[in-house]
C-alpha positions as CSV (number, residue, x, y, z in Angstrom):
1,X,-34.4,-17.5,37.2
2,X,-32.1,-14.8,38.2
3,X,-33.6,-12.1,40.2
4,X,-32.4,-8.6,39.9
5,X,-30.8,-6.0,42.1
6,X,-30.3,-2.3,42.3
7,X,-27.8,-0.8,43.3
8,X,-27.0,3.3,43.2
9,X,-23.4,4.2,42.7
10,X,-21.4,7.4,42.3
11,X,-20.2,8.2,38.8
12,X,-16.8,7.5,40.2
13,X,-17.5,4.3,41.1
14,X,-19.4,3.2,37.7
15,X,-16.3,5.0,36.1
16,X,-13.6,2.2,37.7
17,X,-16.3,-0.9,37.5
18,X,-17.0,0.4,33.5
19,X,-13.3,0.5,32.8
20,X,-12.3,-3.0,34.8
21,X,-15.1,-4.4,33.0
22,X,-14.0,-3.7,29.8
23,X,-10.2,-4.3,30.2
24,X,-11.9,-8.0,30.6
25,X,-14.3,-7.8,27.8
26,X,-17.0,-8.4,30.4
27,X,-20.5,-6.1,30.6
28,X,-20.8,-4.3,33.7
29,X,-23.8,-6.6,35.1
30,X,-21.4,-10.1,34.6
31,X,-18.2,-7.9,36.0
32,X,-20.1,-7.0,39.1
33,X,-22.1,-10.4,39.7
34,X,-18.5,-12.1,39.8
35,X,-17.1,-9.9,42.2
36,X,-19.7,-9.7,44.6
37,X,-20.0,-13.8,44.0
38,X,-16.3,-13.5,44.7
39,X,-16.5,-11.4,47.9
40,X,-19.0,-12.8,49.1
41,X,-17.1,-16.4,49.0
42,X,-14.1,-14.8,50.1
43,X,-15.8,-13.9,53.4
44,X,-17.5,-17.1,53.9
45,X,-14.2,-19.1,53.9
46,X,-12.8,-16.7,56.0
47,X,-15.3,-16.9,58.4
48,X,-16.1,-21.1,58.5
49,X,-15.0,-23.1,61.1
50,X,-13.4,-26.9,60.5
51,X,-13.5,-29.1,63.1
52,X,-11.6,-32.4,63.7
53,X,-10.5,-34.8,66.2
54,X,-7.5,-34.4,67.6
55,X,-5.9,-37.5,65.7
56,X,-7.2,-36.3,62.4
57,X,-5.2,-32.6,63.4
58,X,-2.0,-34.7,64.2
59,X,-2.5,-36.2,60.6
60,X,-3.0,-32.8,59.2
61,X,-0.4,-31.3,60.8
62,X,2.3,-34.0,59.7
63,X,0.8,-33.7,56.2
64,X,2.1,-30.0,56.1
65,X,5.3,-31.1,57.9
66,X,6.2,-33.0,54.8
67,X,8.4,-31.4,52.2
68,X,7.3,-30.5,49.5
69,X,7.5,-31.8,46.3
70,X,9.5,-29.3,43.4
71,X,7.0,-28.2,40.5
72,X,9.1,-28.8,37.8
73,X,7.6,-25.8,35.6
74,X,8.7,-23.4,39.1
75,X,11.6,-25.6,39.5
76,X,13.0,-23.9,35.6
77,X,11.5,-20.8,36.2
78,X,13.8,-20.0,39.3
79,X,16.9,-21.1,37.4
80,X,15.5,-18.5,34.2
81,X,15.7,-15.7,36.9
82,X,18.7,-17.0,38.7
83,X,20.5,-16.6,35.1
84,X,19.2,-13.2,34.4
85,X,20.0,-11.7,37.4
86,X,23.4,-13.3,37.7
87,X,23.9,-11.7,33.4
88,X,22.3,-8.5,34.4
C-alpha cells in the first residue's frame, strides 16, 4: 500500500511541476513520484561501486575496444542530414 508524503512548495515551484505535468497528461502526484523515483535512481547508479577481477576488467575493457557495430536506422539518418546540409 502506498504511503503518503507531504511536501510544502512555493507557488513557483507547484506552478513549473503543474505545467510539466500537464504537458504529459500526467496528475501532479504520478509527475512527481516519477521524478523523484527517477532522481533517486539516478543518484544510486552514480554512487554504486562494481567490482571485478582483474581478468574480468581486461575482458571488459577489450569488449569496449571493439568497434562498433552501424545501427542501420542512425546509419540513414546521417546520410538524411548529410543531404540537407549539403542542398541547404
Amino acid at each position: 500500500m502506498p504511503s503518503p508524503v507531504s511536501l510544502r512548495l512555493p507557488d513557483d515551484d507547484l506552478a513549473i511541476i503543474d505545467s510539466a505535468a500537464r504537458r504529459q497528461g500526467r496528475s501532479r502526484t504520478d509527475f512527481m513520484r516519477a521524478a523523484a523515483v527517477q532522481a533517486a535512481e539516478a543518484v544510486l547508479l552514480e554512487s554504486t561501486i562494481i567490482r571485478m577481477s582483474a581478468g574480468g576488467f581486461a575482458a571488459f575493457m577489450a569488449e569496449i575496444d571493439k568497434p562498433g557495430e552501424p545501427i542501420p536506422e542512425m546509419v540513414e539518418k546521417l546520410r538524411r542530414a548529410q543531404r540537407r546540409a549539403a542542398e541547404g
